[in-house]
DRENDO-1510 file (C-alpha; in Angstrom, 1 decimal, always signed):
<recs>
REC; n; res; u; v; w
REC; 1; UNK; +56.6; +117.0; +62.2 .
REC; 2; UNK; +55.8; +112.9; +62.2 .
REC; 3; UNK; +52.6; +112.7; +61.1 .
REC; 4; UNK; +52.5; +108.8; +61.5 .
REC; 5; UNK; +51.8; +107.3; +64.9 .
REC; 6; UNK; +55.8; +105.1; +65.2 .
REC; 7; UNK; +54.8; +102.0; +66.7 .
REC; 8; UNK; +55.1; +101.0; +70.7 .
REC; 9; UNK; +59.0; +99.6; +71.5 .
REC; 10; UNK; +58.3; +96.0; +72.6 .
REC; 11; UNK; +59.7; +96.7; +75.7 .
REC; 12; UNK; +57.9; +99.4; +76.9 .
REC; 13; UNK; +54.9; +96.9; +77.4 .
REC; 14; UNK; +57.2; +96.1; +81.0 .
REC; 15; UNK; +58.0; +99.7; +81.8 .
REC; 16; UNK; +54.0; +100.3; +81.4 .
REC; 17; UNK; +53.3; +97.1; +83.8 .
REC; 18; UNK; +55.6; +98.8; +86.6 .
REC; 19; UNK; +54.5; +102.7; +86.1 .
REC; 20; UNK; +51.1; +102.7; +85.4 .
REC; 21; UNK; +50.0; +104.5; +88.3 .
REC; 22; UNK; +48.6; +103.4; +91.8 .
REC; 23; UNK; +45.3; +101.9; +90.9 .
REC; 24; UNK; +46.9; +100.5; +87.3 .
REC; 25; UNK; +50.6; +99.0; +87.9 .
REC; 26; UNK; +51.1; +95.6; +89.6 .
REC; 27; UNK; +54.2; +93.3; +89.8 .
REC; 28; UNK; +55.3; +91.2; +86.7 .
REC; 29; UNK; +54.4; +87.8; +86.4 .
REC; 30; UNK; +57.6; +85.3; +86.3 .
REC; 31; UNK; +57.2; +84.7; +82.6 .
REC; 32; UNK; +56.6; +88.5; +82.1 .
REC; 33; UNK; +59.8; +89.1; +84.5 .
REC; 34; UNK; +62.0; +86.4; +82.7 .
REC; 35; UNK; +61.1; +87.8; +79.0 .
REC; 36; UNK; +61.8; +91.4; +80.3 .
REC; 37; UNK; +65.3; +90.4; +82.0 .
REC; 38; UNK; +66.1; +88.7; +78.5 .
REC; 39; UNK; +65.7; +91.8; +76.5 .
REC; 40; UNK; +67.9; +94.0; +78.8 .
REC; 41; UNK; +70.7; +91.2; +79.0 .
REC; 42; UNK; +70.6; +91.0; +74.8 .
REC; 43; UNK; +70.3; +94.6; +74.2 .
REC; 44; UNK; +67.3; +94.9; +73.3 .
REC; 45; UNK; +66.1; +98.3; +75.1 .
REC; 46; UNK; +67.5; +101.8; +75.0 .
REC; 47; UNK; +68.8; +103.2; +77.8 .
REC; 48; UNK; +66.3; +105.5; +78.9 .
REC; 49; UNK; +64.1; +102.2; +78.8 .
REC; 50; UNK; +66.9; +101.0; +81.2 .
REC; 51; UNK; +67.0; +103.7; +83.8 .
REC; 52; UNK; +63.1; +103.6; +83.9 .
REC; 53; UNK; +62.8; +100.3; +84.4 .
REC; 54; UNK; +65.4; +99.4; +86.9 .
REC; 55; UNK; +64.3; +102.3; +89.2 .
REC; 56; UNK; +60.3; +101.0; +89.2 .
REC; 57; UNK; +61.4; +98.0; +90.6 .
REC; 58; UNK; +64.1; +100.3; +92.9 .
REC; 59; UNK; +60.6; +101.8; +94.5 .
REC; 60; UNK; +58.0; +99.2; +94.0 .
REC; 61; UNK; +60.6; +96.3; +95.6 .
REC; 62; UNK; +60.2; +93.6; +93.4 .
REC; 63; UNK; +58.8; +90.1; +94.3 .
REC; 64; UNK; +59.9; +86.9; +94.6 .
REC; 65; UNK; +58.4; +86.0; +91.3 .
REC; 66; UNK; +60.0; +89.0; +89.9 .
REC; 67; UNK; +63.5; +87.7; +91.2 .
REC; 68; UNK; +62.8; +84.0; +90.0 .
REC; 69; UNK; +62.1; +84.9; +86.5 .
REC; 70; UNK; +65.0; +87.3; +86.4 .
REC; 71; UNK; +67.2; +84.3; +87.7 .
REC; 72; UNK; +65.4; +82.2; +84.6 .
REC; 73; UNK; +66.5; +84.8; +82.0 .
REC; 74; UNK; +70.3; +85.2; +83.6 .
REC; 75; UNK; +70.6; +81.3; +83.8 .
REC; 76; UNK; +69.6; +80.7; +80.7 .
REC; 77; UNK; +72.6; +82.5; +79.4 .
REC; 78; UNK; +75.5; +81.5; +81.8 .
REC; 79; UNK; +77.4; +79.5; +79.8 .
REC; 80; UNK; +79.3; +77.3; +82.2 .
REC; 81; UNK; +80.8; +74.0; +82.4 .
REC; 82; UNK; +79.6; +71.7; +85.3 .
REC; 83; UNK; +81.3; +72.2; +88.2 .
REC; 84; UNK; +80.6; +70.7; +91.1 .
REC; 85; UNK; +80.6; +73.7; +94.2 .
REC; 86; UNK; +79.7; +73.4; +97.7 .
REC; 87; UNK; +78.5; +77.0; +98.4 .
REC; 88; UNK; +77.9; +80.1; +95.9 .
REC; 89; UNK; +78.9; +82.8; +98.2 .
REC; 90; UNK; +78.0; +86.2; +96.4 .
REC; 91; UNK; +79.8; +89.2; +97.8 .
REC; 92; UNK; +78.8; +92.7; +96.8 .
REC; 93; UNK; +77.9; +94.9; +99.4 .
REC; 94; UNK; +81.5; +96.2; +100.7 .
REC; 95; UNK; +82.0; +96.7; +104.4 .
REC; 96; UNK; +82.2; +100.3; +106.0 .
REC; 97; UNK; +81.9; +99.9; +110.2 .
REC; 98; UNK; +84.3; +96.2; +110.3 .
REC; 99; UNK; +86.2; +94.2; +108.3 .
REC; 100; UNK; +85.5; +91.4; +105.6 .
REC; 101; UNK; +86.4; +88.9; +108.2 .
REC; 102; UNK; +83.8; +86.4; +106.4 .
REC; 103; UNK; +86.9; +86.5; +103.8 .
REC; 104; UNK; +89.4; +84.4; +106.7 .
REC; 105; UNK; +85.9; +82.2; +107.2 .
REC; 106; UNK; +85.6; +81.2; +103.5 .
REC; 107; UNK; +89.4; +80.8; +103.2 .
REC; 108; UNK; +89.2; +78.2; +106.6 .
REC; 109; UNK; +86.4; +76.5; +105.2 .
REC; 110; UNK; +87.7; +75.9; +101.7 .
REC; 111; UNK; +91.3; +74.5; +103.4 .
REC; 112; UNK; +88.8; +71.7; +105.1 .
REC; 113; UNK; +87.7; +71.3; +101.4 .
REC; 114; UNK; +84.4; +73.0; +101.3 .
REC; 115; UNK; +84.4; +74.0; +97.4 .
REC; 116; UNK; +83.2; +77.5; +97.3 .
REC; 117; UNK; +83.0; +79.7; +94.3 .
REC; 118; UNK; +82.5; +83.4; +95.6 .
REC; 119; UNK; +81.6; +86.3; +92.8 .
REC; 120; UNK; +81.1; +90.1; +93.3 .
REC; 121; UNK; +80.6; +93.2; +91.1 .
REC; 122; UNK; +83.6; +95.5; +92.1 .
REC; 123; UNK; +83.9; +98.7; +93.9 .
REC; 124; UNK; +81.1; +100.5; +93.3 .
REC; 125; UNK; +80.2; +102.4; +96.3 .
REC; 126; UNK; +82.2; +105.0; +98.0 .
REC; 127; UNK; +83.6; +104.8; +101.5 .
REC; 128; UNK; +83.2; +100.7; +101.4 .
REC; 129; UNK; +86.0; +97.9; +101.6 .
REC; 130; UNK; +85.3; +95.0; +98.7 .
REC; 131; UNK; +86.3; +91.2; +98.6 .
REC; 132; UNK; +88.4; +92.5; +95.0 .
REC; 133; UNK; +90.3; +94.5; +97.1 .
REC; 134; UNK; +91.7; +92.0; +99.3 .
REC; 135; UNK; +92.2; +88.9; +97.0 .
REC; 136; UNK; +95.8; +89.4; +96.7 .
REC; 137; UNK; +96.6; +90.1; +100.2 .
REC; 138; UNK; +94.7; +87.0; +101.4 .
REC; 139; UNK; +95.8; +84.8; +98.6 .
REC; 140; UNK; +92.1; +84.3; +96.9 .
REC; 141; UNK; +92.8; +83.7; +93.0 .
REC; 142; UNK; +90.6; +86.0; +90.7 .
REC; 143; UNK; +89.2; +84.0; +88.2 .
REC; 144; UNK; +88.1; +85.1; +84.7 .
REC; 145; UNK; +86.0; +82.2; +82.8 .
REC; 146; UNK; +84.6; +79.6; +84.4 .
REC; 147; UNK; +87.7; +77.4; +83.3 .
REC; 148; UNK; +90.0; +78.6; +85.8 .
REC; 149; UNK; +87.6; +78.3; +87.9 .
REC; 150; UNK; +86.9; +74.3; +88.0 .
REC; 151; UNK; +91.3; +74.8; +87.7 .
REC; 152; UNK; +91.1; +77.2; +90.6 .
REC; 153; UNK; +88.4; +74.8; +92.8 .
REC; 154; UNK; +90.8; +71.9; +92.5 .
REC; 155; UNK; +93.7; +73.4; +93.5 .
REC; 156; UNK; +92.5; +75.7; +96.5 .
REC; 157; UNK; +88.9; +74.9; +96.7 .
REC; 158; UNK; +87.8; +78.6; +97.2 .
REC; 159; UNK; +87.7; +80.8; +93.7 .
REC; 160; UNK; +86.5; +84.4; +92.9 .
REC; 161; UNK; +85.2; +85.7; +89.8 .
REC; 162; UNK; +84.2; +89.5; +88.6 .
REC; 163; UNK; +80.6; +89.2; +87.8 .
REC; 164; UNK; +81.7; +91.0; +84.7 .
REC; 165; UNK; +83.5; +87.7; +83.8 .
REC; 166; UNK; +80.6; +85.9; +83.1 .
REC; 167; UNK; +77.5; +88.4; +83.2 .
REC; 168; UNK; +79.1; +91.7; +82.1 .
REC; 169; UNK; +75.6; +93.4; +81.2 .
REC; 170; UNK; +74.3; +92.7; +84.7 .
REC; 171; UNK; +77.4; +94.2; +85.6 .
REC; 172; UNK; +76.9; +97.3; +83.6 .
REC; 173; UNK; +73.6; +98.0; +85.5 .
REC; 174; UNK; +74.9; +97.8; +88.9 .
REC; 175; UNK; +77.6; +100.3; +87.7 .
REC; 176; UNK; +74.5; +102.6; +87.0 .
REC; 177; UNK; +74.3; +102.9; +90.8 .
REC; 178; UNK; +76.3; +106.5; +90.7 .
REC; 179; UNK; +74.3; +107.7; +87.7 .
REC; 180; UNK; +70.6; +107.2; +88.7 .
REC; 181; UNK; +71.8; +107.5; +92.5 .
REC; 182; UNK; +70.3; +104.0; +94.0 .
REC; 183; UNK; +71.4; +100.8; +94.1 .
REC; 184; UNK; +68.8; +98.9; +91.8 .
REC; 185; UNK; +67.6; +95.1; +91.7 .
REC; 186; UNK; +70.8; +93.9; +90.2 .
REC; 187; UNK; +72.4; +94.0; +93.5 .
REC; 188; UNK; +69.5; +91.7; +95.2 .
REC; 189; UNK; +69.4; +89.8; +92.0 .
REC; 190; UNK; +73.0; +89.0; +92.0 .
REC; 191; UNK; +72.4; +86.9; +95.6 .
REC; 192; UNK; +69.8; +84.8; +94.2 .
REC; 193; UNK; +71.5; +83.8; +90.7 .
REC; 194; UNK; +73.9; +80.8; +92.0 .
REC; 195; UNK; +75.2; +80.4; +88.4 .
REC; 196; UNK; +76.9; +77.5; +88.8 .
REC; 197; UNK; +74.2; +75.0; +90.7 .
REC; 198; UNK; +76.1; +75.3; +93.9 .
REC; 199; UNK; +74.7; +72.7; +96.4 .
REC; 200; UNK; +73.6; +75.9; +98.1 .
REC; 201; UNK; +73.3; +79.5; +97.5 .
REC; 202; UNK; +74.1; +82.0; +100.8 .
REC; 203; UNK; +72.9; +85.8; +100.5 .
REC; 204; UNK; +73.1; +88.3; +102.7 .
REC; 205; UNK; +70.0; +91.0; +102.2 .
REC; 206; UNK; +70.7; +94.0; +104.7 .
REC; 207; UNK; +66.8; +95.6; +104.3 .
REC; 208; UNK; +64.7; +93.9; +107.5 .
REC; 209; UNK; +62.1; +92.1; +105.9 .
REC; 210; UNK; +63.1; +91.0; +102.6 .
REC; 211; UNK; +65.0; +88.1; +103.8 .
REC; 212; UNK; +61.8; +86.1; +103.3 .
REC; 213; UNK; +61.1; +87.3; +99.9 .
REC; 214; UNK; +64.5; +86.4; +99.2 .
REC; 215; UNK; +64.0; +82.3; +100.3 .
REC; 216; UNK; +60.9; +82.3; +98.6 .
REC; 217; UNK; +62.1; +83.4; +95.2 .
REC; 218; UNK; +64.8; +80.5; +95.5 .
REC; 219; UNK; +62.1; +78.1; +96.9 .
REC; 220; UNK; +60.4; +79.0; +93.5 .
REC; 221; UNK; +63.9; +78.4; +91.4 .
REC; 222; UNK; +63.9; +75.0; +93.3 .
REC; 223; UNK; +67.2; +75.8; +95.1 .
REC; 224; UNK; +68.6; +74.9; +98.4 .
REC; 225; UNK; +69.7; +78.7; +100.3 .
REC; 226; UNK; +70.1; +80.4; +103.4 .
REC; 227; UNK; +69.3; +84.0; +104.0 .
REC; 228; UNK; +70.6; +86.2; +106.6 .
REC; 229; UNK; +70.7; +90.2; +107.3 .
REC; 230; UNK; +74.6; +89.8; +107.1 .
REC; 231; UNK; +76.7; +92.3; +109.2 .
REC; 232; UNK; +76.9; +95.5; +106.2 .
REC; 233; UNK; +75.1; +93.6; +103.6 .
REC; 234; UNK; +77.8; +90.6; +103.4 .
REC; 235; UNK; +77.3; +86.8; +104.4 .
REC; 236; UNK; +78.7; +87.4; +107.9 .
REC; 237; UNK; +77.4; +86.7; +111.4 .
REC; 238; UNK; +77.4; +89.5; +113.4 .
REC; 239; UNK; +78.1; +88.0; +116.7 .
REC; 240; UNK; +76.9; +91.2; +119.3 .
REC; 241; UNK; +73.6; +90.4; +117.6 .
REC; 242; UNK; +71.1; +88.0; +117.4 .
REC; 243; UNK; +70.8; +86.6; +113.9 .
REC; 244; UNK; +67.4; +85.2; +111.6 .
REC; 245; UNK; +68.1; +82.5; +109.8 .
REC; 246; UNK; +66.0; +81.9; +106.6 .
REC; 247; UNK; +66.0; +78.9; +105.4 .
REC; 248; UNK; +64.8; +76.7; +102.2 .
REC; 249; UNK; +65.9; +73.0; +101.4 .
REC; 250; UNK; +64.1; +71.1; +98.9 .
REC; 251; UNK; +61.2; +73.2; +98.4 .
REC; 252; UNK; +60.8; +73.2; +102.7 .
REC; 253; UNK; +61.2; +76.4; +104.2 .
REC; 254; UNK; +62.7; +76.5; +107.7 .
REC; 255; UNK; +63.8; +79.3; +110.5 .
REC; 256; UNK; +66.5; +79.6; +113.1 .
REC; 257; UNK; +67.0; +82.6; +115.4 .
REC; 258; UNK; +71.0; +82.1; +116.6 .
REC; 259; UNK; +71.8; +84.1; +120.2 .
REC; 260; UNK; +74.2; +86.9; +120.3 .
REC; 261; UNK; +77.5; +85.2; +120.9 .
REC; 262; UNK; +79.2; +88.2; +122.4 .
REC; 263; UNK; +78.2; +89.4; +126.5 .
REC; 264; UNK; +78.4; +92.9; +125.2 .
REC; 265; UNK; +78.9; +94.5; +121.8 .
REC; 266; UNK; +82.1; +95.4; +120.9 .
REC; 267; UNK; +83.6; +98.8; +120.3 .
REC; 268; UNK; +83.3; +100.1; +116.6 .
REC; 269; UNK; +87.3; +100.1; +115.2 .
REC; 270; UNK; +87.8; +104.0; +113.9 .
REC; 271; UNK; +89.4; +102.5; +110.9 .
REC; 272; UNK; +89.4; +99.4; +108.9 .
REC; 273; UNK; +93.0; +98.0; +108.2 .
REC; 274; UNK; +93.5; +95.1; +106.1 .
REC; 275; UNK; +96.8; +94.3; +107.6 .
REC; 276; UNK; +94.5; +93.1; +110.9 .
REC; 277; UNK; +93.0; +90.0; +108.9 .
REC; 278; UNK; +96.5; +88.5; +108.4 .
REC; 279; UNK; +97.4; +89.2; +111.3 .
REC; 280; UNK; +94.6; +87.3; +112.9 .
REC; 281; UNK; +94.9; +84.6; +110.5 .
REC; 282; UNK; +98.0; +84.3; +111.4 .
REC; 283; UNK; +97.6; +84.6; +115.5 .
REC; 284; UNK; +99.9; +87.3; +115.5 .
REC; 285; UNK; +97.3; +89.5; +117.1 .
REC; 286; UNK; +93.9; +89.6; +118.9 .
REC; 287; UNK; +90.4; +90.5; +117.9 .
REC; 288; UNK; +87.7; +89.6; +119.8 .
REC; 289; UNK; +85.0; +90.4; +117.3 .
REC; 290; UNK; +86.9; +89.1; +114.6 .
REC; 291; UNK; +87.4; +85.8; +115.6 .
REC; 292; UNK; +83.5; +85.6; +116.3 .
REC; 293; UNK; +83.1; +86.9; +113.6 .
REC; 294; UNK; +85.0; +84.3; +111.4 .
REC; 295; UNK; +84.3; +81.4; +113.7 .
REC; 296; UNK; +80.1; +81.7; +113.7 .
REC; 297; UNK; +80.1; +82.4; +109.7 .
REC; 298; UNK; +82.0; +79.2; +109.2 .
REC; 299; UNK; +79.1; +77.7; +111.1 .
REC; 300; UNK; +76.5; +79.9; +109.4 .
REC; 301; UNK; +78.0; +77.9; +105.9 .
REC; 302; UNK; +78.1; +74.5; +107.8 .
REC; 303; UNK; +74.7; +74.9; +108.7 .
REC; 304; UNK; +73.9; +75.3; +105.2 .
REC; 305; UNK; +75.6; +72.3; +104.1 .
REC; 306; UNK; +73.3; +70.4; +106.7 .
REC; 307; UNK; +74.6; +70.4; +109.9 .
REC; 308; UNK; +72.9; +71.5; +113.4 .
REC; 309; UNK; +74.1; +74.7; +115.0 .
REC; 310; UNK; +76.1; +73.1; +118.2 .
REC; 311; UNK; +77.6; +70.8; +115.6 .
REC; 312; UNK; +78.9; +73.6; +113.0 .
REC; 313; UNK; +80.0; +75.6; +115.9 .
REC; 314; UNK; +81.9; +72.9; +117.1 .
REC; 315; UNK; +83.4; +71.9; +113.7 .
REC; 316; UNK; +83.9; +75.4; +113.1 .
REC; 317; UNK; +86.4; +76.4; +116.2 .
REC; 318; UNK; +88.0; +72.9; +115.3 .
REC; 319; UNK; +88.6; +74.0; +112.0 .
REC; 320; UNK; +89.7; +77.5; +112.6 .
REC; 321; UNK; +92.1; +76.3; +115.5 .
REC; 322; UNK; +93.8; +74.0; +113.0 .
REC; 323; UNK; +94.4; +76.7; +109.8 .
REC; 324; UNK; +97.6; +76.7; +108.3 .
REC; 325; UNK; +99.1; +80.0; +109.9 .
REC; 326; UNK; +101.4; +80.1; +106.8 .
REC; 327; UNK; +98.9; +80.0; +104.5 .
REC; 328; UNK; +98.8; +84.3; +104.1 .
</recs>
């Protein structure tokens, strides 16, 4: 029997904050969120502290202060060169009903000489198909220190590193995601980080709503992003749908609604097969949501570098008309 009171773990001051009831919890402030974020990147909590903590915020939803002082704590730590980047394209969702064609988009955009760095967290999800998966087959170098990646930027202007390359304890929560059950904050959080200062940051939040929480936690960080409900979770346009467009340049927030592009939807495919993005890259075959697909994300990115809709769409069937067909 311990007959002396132990004294409260520093941490649990944060669970407490979270948990403490209906009438007694209340989000964490963005100092509180940034010193909380700092002791689970250093190891500073146990694991049960972990699990607690991570699934709060899972059923609370956390704020955009939240997000911006969990992006303070994680920046604070990337140690990274500087390296200039024309869109941080984070990619961890997975597709399941089409195919990554937002992939042939980034791969179009960076032979025009857009610099984009794109990062993801693996395979974690059953029954989904992930950028990792597909780097070799559409000649995307993986990247593991931010070293090859200025190398990799210069030579091919497109680059993809593991967020386990340069965040591996972020990385160890989202693989939580099949031991607690739920995908936690780190997967939102991930869209937010730009680690490298990209001119601007694109995320794709699937949940309706939380788009806007999502522009104003990088309005708070000072960063210049656009938010979308990407088709599966991924930055890509879904062109049977109308898409919202949210957002934030230089502390100004701004919206765009973008019309369907397709007459009628097109028919689900039974099964994704990889094979069909070379082969449309390539103009071997024919896809009629695929190429709308590729065609109105690479205007999505323009129109985040600064240009009007007609414009990107313009520059974007240009562009994609005069890929290298040997290039995969």
């Amino acid at each position: 029997m311990n007959l002396t009171t132990p004294a409260e773990h520093p941490f649990a001051q944060f669970v407490r904050i979270l948990g403490k009831g209906k009438r007694g919890a209340r989000n964490l402030t963005r100092a509180e969120a940034q010193a909380a974020m700092a002791m689970l990147l250093d190891g500073e909590v146990t694991e049960t502290q972990l699990g607690a903590f991570l699934m709060l915020l899972r059923h609370k939803e956390e704020s955009a202060e939240e997000m911006a002082g969990f992006v303070d704590a994680v920046r604070e730590r990337i140690k990274a060169p500087a390296i200039p980047v024309d869109l941080d394209w984070p990619s961890y969702a997975g597709k399941k009903r089409h195919l990554p064609w937002y992939l042939l988009a980034a791969k179009a955009l960076a032979a025009s000489g857009v610099r984009i760095v794109m990062h993801g967290g693996g395979a974690h999800t059953a029954g989904r198909l992930y950028s990792e998966q597909l780097l070799a087959r559409l000649k995307i170098s993986p990247c593991h220190s931010w070293t090859e990646v200025a190398q990799t930027l210069e030579q091919q202007q497109l680059a993809f590193i593991p967020l386990a390359s340069w965040m591996p304890r972020l990385q160890a929560m989202i693989d939580l995601r099949n031991i607690l059950g739920l995908r936690s904050p780190i997967h939102s959080l991930t869209r937010v980080i730009n680690p490298l200062g990209a001119r601007c940051g694109l995320q794709s939040i699937f949940h309706p709503g939380y788009q806007a929480v999502h522009r104003e936690a990088s309005q708070l960080l000072g960063d210049t992003a656009l938010v979308i409900k990407g088709e599966g979770g991924e930055i890509e346009i879904n062109p049977d749908v109308n898409s919202q467009l949210y957002g934030t340049t230089q502390g100004a927030n701004w919206d765009e609604e973008w019309p369907a592009l397709a007459a009628q939807r097109h028919v689900k495919p039974e099964s994704l097969d990889p094979a069909q993005l070379v082969a449309l890259w390539r103009g071997e075959s024919q896809d009629g949501y695929g190429q709308l697909a590729v065609i109105s994300t690479m205007a999505l990115a323009l129109r985040a570098l600064g240009e009007p809709r007609e414009a990107a769409l313009a520059r974007a069937e240009q562009l994609w008309a005069a890929r290298d067909h040997r290039a995969l």
